[in-house]
Each structure stands twice: as structure tokens, then as C-alpha cells.
Short mmCIF file of the C-alpha atoms (twelve columns), coordinates in Angstrom:
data_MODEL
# 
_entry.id   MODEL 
# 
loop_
_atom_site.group_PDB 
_atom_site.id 
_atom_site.type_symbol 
_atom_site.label_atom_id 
_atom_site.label_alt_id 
_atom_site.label_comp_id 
_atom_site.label_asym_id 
_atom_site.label_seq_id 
_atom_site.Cartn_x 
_atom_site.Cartn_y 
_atom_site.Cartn_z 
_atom_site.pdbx_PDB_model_num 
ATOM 1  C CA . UNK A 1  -25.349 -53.273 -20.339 1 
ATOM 2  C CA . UNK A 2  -22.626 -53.850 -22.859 1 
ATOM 3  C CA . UNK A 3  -23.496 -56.785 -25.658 1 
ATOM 4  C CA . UNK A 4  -20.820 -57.912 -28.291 1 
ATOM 5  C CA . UNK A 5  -23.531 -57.483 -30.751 1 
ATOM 6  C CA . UNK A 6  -23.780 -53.667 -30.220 1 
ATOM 7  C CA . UNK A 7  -23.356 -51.527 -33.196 1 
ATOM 8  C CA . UNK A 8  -21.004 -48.442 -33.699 1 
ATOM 9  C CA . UNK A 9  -23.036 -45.919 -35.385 1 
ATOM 10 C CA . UNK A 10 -21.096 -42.842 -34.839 1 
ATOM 11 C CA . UNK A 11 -17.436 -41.905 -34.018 1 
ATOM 12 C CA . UNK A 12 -16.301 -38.613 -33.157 1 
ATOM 13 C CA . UNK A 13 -12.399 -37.569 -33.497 1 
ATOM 14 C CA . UNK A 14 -11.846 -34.873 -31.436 1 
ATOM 15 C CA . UNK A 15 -7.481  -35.372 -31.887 1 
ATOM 16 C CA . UNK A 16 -5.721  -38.078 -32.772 1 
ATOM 17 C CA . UNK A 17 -5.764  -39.670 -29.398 1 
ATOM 18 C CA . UNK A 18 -9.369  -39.019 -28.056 1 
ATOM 19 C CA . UNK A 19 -12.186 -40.527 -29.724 1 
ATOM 20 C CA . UNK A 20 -15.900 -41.412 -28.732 1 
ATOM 21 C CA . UNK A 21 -18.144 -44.269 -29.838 1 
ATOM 22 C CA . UNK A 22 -21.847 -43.832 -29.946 1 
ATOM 23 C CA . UNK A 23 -23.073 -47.214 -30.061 1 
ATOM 24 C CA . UNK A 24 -26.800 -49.047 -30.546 1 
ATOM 25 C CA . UNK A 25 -28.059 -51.875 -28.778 1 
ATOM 26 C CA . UNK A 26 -30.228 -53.918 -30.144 1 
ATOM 27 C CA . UNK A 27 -33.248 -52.472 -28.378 1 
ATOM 28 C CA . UNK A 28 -32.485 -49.307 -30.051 1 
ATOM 29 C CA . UNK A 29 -31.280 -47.351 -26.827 1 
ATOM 30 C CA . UNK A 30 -27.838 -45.760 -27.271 1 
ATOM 31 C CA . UNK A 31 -24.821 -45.497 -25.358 1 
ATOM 32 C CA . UNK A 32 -21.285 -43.736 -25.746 1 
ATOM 33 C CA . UNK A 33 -17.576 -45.595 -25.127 1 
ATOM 34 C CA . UNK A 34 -15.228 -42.722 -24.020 1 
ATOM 35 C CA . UNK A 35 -11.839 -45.677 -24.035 1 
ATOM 36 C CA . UNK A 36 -8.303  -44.653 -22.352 1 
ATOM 37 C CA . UNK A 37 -9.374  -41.332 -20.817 1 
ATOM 38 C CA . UNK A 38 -7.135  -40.338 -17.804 1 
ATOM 39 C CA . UNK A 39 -8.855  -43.065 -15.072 1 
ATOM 40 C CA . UNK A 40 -9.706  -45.785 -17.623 1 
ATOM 41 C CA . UNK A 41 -12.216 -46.415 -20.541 1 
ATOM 42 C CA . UNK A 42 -16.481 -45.293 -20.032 1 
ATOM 43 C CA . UNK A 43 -18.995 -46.432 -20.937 1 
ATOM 44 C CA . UNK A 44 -22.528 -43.657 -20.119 1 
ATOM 45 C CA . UNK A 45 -26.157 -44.306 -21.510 1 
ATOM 46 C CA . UNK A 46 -27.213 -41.894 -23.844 1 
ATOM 47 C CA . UNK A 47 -30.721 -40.040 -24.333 1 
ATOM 48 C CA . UNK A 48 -32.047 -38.544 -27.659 1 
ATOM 49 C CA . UNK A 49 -32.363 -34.087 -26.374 1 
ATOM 50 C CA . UNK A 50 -35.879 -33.276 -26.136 1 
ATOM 51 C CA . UNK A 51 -34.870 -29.665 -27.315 1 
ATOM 52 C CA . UNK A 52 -32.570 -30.693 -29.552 1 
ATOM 53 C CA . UNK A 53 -29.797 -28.086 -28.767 1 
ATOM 54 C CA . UNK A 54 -27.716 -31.232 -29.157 1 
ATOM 55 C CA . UNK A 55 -28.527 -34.666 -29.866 1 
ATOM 56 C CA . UNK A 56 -27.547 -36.720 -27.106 1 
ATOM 57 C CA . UNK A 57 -27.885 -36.304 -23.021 1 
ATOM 58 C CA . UNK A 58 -25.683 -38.062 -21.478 1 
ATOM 59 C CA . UNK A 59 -27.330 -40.624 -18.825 1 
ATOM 60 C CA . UNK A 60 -25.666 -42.705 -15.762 1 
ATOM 61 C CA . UNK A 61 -22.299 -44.352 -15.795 1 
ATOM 62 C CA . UNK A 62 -22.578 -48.101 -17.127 1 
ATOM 63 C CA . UNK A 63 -20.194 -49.902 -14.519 1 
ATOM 64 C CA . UNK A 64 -18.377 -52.762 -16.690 1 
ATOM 65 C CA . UNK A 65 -17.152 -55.574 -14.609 1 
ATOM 66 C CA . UNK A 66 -13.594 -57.289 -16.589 1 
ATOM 67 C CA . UNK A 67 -12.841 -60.740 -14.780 1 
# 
């Protein structure tokens, strides 16, 4: 779930056109907003790596419903 107060913590610039969001809810869980990729902005829940060969897994899809 998406809240308005949801933090930005990180953003990652890969080019002046793509950019990801890592973002914190207030329950501390962590998701990433991937905007105006080819199909449309995304939104996935993210997962602290056990192994830490990286820092994030990247979870399921969050489906956002704009009325």
C-alpha cells in the first residue's frame, strides 16, 4: 500500500531520465517507485538481502488503483 506520508530515503540516478525511489512506510517496511518506465510507473515491495550481496530483494508488484 502506497500512503502520502511515505518517506523517500534513497534515490538512485541511473541517467538522466531513469530514476528509482526507495521509500519507507511508516511501519518501517520498504518499497521502490520505478515512475515512467516503458508500460507506466511501479511500484514493488522491497526486502532487506539476507546475504547481503545486495541490499534489497525485490518483492510482489504493488497494484495502484488512480480513479
Amino acid at each position: 500500500m502506497i500512503d502520502k506520508t511515505d518517506k523517500v530515503i534513497e534515490a538512485r540516478l541511473y541517467t538522466p531520465h531513469v530514476t528509482d525511489f526507495i521509500c519507507e512506510r511508516e511501519d518501517g517496511t520498504h518499497y521502490v517507485y520505478m515512475p515512467y518506465r516503458d508500460d507506466g510507473s511501479k511500484y514493488y515491495d522491497l526486502q532487506p538481502n539476507p546475504s547481503k550481496e545486495t541490499r534489497w530483494i525485490m518483492g510482489n508488484k504493488i497494484n495502484i488503483n488512480v480513479v
